[in-house]
Short mmCIF file of the C-alpha atoms (twelve columns), coordinates in Angstrom:
data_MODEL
# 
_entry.id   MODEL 
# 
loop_
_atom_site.group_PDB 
_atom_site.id 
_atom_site.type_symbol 
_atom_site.label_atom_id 
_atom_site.label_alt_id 
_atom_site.label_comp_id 
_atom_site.label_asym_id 
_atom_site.label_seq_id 
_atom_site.Cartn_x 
_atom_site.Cartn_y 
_atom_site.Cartn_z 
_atom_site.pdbx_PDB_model_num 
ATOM 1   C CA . UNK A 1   93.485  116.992 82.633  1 
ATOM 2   C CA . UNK A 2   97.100  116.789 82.911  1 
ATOM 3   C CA . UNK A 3   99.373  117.888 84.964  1 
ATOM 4   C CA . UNK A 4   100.501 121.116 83.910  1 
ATOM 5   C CA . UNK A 5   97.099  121.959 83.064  1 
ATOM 6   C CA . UNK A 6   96.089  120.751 86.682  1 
ATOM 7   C CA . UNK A 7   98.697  122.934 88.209  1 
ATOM 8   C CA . UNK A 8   97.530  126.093 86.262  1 
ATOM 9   C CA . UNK A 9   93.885  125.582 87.184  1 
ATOM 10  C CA . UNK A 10  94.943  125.581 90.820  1 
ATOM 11  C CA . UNK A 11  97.740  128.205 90.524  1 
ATOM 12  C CA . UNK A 12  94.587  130.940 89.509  1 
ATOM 13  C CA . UNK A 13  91.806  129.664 92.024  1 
ATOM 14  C CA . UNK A 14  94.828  130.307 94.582  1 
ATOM 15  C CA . UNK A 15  95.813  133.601 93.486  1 
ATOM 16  C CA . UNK A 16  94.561  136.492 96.031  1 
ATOM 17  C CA . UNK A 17  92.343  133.787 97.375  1 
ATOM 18  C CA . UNK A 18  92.773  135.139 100.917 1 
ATOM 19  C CA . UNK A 19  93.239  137.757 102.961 1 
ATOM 20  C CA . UNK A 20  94.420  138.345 106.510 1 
ATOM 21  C CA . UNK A 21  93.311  140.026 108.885 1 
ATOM 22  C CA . UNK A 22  91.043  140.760 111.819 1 
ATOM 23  C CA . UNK A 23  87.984  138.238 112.939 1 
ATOM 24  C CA . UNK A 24  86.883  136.358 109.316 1 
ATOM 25  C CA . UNK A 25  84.145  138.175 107.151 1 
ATOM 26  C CA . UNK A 26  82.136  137.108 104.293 1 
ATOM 27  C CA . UNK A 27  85.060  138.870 102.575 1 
ATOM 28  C CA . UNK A 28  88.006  137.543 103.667 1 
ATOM 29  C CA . UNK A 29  86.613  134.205 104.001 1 
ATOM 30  C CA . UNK A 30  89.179  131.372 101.503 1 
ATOM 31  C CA . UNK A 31  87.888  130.530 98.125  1 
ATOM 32  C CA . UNK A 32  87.683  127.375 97.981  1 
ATOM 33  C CA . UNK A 33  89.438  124.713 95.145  1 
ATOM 34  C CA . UNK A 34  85.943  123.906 92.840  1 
ATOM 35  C CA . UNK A 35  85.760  120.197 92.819  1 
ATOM 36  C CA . UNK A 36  84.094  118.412 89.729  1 
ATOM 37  C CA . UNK A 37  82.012  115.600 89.855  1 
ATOM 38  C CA . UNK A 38  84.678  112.622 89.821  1 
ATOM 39  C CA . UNK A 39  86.264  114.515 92.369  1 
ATOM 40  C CA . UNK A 40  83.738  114.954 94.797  1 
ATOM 41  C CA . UNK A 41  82.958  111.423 94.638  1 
ATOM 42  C CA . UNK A 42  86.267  110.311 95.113  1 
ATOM 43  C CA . UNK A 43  86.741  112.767 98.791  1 
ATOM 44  C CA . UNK A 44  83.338  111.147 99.400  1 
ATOM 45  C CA . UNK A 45  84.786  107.971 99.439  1 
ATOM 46  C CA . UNK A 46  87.285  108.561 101.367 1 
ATOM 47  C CA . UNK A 47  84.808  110.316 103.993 1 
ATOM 48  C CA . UNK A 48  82.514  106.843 103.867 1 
ATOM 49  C CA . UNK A 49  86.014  104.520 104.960 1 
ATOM 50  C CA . UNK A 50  86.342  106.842 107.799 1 
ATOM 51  C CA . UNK A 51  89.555  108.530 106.402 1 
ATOM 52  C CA . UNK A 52  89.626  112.126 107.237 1 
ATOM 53  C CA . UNK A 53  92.442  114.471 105.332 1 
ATOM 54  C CA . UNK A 54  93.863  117.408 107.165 1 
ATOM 55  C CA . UNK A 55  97.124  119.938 106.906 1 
ATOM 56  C CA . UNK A 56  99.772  119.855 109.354 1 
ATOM 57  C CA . UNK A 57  100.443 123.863 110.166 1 
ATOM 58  C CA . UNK A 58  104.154 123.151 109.771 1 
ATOM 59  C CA . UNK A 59  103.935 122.938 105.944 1 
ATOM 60  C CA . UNK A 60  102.992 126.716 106.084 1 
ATOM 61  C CA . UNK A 61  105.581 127.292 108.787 1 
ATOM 62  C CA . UNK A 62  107.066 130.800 106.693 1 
ATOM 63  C CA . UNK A 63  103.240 132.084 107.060 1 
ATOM 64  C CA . UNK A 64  101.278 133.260 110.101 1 
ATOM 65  C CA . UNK A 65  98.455  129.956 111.763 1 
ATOM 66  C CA . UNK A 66  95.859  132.292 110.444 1 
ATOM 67  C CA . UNK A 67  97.485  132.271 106.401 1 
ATOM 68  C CA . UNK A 68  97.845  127.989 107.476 1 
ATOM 69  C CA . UNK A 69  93.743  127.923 108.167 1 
ATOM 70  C CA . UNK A 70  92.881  129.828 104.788 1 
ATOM 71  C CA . UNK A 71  95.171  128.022 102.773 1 
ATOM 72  C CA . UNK A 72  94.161  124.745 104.405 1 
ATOM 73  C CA . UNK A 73  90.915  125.714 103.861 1 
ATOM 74  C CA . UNK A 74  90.988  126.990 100.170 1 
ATOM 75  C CA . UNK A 75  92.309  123.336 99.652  1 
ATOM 76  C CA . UNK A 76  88.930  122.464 100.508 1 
ATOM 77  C CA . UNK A 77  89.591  120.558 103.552 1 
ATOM 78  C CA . UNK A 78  88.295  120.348 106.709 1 
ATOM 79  C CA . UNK A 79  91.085  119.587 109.495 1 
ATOM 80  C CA . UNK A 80  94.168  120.924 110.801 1 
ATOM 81  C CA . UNK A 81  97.181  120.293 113.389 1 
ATOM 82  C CA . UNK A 82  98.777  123.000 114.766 1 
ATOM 83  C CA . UNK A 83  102.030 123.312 116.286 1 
ATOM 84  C CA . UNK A 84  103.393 125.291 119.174 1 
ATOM 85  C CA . UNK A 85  105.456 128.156 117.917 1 
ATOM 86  C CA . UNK A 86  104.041 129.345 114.624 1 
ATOM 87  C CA . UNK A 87  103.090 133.168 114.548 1 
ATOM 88  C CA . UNK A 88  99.753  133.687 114.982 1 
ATOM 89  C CA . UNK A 89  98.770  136.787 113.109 1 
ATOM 90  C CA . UNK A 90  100.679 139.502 111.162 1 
ATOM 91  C CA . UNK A 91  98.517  141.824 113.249 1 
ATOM 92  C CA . UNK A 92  99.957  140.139 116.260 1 
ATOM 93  C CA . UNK A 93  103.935 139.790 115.412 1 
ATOM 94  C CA . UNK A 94  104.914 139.086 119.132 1 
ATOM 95  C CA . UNK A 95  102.542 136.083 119.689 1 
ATOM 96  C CA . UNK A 96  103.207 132.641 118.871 1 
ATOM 97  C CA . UNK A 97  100.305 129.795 118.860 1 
ATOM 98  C CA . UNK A 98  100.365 127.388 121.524 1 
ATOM 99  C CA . UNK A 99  98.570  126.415 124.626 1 
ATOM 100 C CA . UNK A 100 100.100 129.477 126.801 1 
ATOM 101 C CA . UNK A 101 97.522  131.654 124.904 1 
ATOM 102 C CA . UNK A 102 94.917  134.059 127.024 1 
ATOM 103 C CA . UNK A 103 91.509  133.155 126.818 1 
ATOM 104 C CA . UNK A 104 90.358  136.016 124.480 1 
ATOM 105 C CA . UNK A 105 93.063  134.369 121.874 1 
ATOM 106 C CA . UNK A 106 91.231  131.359 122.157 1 
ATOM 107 C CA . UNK A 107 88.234  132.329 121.908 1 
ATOM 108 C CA . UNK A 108 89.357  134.459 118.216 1 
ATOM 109 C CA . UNK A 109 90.952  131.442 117.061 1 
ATOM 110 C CA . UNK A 110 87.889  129.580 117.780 1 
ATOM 111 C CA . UNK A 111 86.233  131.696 115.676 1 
ATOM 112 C CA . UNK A 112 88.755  131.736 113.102 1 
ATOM 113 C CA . UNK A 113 88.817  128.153 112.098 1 
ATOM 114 C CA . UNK A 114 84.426  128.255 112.342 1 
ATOM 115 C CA . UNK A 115 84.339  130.620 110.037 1 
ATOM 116 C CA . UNK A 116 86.576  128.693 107.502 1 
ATOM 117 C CA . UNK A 117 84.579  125.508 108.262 1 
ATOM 118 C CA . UNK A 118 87.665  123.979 109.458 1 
ATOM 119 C CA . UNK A 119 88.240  121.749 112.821 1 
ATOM 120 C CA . UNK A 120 91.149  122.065 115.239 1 
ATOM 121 C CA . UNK A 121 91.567  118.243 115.714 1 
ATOM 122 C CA . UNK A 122 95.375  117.721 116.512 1 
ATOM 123 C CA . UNK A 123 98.393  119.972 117.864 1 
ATOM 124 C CA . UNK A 124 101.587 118.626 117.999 1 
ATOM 125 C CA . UNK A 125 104.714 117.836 118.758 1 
ATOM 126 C CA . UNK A 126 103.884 119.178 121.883 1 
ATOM 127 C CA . UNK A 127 106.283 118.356 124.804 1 
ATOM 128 C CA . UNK A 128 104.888 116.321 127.860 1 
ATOM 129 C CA . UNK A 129 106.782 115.809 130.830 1 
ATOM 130 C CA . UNK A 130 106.819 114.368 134.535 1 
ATOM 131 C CA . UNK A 131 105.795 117.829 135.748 1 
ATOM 132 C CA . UNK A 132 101.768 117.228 136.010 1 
ATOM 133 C CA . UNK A 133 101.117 121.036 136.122 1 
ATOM 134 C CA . UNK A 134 102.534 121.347 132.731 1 
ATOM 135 C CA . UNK A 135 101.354 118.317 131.653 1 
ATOM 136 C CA . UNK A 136 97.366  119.535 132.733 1 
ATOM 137 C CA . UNK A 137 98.165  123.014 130.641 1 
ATOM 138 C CA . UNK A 138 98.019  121.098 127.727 1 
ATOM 139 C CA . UNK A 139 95.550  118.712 128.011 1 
ATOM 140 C CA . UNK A 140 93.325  122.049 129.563 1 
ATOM 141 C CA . UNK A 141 94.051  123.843 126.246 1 
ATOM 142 C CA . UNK A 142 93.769  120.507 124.051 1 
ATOM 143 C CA . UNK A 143 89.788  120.289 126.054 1 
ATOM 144 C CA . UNK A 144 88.930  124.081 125.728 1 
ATOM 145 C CA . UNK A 145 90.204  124.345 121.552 1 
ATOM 146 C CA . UNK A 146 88.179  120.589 120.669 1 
ATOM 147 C CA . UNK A 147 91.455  119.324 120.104 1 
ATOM 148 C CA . UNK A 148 91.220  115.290 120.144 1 
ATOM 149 C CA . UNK A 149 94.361  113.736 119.896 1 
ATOM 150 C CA . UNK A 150 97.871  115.418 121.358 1 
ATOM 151 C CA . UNK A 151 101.270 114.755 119.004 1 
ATOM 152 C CA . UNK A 152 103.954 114.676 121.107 1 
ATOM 153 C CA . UNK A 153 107.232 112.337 122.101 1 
ATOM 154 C CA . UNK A 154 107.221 111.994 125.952 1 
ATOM 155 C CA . UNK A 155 109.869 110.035 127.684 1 
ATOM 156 C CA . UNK A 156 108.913 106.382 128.980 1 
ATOM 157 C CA . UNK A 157 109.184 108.000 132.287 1 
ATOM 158 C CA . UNK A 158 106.205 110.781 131.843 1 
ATOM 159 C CA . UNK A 159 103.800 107.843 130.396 1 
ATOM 160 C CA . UNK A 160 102.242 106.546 133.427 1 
ATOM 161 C CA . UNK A 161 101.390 110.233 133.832 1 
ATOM 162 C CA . UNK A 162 100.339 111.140 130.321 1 
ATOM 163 C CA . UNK A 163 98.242  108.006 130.160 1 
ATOM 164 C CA . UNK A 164 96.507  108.889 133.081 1 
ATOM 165 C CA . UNK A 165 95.401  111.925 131.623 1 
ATOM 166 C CA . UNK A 166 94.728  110.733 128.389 1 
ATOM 167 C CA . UNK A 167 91.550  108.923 130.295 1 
ATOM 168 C CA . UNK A 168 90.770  111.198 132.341 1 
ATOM 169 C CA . UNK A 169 90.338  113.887 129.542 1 
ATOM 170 C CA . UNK A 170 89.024  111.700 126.794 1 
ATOM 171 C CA . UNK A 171 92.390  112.818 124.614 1 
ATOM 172 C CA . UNK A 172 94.984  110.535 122.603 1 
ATOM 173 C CA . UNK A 173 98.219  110.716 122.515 1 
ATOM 174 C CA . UNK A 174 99.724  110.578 119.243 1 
ATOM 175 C CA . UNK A 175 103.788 109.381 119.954 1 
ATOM 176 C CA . UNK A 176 105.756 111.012 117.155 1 
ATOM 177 C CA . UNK A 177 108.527 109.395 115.668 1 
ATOM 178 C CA . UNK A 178 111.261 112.149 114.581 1 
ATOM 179 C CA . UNK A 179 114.289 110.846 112.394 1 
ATOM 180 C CA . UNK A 180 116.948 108.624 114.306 1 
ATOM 181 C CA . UNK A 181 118.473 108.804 116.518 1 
ATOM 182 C CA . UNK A 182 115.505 110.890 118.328 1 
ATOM 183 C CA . UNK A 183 114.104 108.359 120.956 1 
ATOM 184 C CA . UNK A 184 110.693 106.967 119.012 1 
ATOM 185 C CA . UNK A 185 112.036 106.840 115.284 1 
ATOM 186 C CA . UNK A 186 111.829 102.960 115.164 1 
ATOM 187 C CA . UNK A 187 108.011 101.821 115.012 1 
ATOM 188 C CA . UNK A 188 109.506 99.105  117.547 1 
ATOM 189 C CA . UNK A 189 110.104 101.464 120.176 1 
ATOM 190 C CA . UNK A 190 106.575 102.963 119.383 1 
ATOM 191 C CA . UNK A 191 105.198 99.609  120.611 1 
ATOM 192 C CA . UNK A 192 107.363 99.093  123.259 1 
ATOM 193 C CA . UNK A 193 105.931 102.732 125.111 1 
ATOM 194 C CA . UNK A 194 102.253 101.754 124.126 1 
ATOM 195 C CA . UNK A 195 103.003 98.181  125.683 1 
ATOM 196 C CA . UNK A 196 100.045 97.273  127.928 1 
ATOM 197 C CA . UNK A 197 98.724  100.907 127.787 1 
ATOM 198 C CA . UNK A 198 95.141  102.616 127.015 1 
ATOM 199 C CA . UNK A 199 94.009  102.231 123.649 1 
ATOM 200 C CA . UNK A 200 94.448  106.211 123.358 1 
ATOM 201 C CA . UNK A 201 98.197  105.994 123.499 1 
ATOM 202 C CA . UNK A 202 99.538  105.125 119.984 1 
ATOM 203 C CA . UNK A 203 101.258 106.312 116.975 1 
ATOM 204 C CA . UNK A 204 101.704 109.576 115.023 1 
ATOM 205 C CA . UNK A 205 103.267 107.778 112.049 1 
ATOM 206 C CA . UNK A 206 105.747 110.128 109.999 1 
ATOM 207 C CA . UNK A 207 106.044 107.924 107.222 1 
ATOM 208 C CA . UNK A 208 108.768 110.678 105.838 1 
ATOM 209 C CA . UNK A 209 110.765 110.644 108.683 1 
ATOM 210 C CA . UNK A 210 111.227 106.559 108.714 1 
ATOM 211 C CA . UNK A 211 111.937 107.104 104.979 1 
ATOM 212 C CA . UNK A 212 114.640 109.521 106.092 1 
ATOM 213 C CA . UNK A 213 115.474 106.743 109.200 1 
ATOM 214 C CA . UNK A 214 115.619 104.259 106.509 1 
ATOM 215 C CA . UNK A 215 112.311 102.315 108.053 1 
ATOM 216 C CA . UNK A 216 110.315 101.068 105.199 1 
ATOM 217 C CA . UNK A 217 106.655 102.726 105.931 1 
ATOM 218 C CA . UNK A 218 104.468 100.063 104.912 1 
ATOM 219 C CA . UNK A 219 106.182 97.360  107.177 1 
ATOM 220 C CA . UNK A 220 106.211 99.596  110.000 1 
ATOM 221 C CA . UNK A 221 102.832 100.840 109.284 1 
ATOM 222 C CA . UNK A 222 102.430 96.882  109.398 1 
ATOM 223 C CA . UNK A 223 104.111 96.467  112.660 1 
ATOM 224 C CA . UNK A 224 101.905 99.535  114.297 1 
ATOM 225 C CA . UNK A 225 98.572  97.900  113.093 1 
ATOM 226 C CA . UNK A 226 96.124  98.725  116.279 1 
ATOM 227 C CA . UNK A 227 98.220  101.404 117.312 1 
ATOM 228 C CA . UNK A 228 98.142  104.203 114.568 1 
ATOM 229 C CA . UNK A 229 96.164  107.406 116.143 1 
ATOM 230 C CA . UNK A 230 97.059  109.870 113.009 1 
ATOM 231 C CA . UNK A 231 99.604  110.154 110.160 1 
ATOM 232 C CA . UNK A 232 101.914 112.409 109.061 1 
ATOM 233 C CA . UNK A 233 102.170 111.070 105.890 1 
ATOM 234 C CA . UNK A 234 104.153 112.028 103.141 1 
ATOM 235 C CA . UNK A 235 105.665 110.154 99.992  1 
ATOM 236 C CA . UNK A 236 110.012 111.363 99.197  1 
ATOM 237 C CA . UNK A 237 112.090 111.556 96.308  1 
ATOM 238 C CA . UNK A 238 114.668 109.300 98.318  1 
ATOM 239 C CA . UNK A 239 114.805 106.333 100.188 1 
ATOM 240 C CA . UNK A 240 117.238 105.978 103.263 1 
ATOM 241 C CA . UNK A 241 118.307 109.633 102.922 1 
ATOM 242 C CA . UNK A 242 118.191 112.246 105.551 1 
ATOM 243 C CA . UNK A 243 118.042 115.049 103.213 1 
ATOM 244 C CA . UNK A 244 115.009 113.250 100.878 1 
ATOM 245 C CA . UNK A 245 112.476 115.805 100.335 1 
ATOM 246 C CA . UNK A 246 108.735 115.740 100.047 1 
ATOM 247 C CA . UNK A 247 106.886 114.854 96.439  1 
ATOM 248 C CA . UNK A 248 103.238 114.605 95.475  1 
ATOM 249 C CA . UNK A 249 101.696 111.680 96.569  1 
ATOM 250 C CA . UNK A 250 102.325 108.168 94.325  1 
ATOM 251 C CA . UNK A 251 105.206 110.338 92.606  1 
ATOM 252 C CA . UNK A 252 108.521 109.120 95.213  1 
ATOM 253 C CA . UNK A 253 109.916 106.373 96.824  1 
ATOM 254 C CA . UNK A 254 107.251 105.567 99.579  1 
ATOM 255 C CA . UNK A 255 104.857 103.482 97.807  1 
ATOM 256 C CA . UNK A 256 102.093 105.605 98.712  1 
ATOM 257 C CA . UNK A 257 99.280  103.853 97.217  1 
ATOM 258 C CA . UNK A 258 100.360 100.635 98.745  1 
ATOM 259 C CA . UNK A 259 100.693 102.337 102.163 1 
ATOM 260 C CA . UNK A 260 96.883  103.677 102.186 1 
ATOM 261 C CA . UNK A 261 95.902  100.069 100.958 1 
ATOM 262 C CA . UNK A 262 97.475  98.714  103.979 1 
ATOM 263 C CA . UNK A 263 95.770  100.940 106.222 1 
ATOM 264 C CA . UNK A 264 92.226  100.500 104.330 1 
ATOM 265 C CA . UNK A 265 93.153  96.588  105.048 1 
ATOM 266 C CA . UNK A 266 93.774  97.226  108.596 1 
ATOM 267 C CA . UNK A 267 90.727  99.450  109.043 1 
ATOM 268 C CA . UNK A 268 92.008  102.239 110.046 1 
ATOM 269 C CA . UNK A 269 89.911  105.108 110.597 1 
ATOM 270 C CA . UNK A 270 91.401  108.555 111.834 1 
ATOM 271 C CA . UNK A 271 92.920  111.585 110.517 1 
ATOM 272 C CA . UNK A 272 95.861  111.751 107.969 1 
ATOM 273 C CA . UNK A 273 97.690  115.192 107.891 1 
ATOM 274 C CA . UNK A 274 99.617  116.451 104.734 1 
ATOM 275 C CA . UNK A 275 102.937 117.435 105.989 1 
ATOM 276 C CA . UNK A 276 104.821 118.821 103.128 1 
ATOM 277 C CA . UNK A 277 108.240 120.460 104.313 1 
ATOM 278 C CA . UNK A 278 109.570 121.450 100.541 1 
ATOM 279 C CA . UNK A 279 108.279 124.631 98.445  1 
ATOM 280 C CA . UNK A 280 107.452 126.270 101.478 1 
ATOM 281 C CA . UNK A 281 106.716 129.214 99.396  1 
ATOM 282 C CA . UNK A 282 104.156 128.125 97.246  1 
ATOM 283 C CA . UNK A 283 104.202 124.660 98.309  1 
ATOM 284 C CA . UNK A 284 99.732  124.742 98.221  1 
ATOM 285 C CA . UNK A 285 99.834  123.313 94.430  1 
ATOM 286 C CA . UNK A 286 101.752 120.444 95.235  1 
ATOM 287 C CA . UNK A 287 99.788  119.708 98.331  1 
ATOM 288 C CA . UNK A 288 96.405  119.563 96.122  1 
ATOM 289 C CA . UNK A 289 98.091  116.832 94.011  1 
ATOM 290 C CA . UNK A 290 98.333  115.028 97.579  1 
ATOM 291 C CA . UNK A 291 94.994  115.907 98.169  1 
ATOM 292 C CA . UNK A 292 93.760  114.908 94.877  1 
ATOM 293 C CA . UNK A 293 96.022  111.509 95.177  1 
ATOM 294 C CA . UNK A 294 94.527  110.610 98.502  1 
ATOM 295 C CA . UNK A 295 90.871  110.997 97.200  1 
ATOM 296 C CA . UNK A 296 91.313  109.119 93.942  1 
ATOM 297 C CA . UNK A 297 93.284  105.962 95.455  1 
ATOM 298 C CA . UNK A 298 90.265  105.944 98.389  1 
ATOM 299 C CA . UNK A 299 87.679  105.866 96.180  1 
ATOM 300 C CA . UNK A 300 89.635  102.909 93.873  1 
ATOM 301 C CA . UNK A 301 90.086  101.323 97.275  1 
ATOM 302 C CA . UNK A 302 86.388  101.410 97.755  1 
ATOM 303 C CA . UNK A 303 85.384  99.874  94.353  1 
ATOM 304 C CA . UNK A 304 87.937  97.068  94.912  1 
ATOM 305 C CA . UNK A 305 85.315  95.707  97.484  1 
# 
């Protein structure tokens, strides 16, 4: 199939796909992308090397967390990160998801992702300070919601706190590296704050953002080897430019294919998140070309053995 033909076949399997609304029902539940047999194989590969594929709620950051699980889920995949600040519902205008939320909104949201067979295993960037109150809020929601690993970029001064409760919780912390000149966006100063530290502490690697930092991501993905929690990865139509915008996967300047090698070589097992900040409109066709991308170059991966 090519590619236009690819994007049409997705473009009417998404149409009126979902609905939103009150607590999920066996009709407002996502349709689901129908996967053919080479396809299937191929996300069962990359299921056997450990490699799970998830969306980042940010690339649905013009639609409510409740439109980000169906369309996540009509995708056909199983994970998610969410992100304080995104509107929950369109029933519920006024609230925002995050880890301030009353217990009956967790319990809904809980029920929410169940129902579209999806897990809640990251949230992040989440801030994390010296204030230990605060600092237990999170890791209290991150425990109650199944969440397993925390994205966040906390000063050097907060880890001896944040690692502490990283143990104590059974939770990872994920350090985020936003363009420069935010504090983490050299992979060097990543290793620097996980220096001598719990094997829980490591890195949320935003391949985009060291394209966009002008960091080549397979030498820092290189440099981070031991240390890589999750991914935000993405491939760009530019290297070294701030402004570089997301592209399917294998189509930009990232080396994509090279990058996931690299991490199959390093034996990394753990959660990648699609994190596609272009077409935020309609943004879900490109993102099954990552998805598709991702399965195809695991399962190659796998018969390279």
């Amino acid at each position: 199939m090519n590619r236009t033909a690819f994007l049409a076949v997705i473009a009417l399997l998404w149409t009126g796909c979902h609905r939103e609304g009150g607590a999920p029902s066996s009709a407002s539940e996502p349709t689901r992308l129908t996967r053919t047999k080479a396809q299937r194989e191929a996300f069962q590969a990359a299921e056997r090397m450990g490699w799970r594929l998830g969306v980042q709620a940010y690339s649905f950051n013009h639609f409510t967390f409740y439109e980000a699980i169906d369309k996540t889920a009509a995708l056909g995949l199983r994970y998610i990160e969410a992100y304080p600040g995104q509107t929950l519902t369109k029933d519920k205008p006024g609230v925002q998801f995050d880890h301030n939320l009353p217990a009956d909104l967790r319990a809904e949201i809980r029920e929410r992702l169940r129902a579209a067979g999806l897990k809640l295993t990251n949230y992040g960037v989440v801030g994390l300070s010296t204030n230990e109150k605060e600092a237990r809020k999170v890791f209290d929601f991150a425990e109650e919601m199944g969440i397993e690993t925390l994205g966040s970029e906390p000063s050097l001064e907060a880890m001896d706190l944040v690692e502490n409760l990283c143990e104590e919780y059974e939770i990872n912390l994920a350090i985020h590296n936003h363009p420069a000149p935010s504090p983490y966006w050299s992979p060097d100063a990543v290793l620097e704050a996980c220096k001598g530290r719990s094997k829980r502490i490591g890195s949320c690697a935003d391949t985009g953002h060291w394209m966009r930092s002008g960091v080549d991501p397979l030498e820092a993905l290189r440099k981070l080897k031991g240390r890589i929690v999750s991914l935000h990865f993405k491939d760009l139509n530019e290297f070294g430019v701030p402004g570089a915008h997301d592209v399917p996967w294998g189509q930009g300047a990232g080396n994509a294919r090279e990058m996931l090698a690299e991490l199959r070589e390093q034996g990394f097992r753990g959660v990648f998140f699609v994190e596609y900040e272009h077409n935020w409109e309609n943004s879900v066709p490109e993102i099954a070309e990552c998805v598709a991308f991702f399965n195809q170059v695991a399962a190659d991966l796998e018969k390279e053995e």
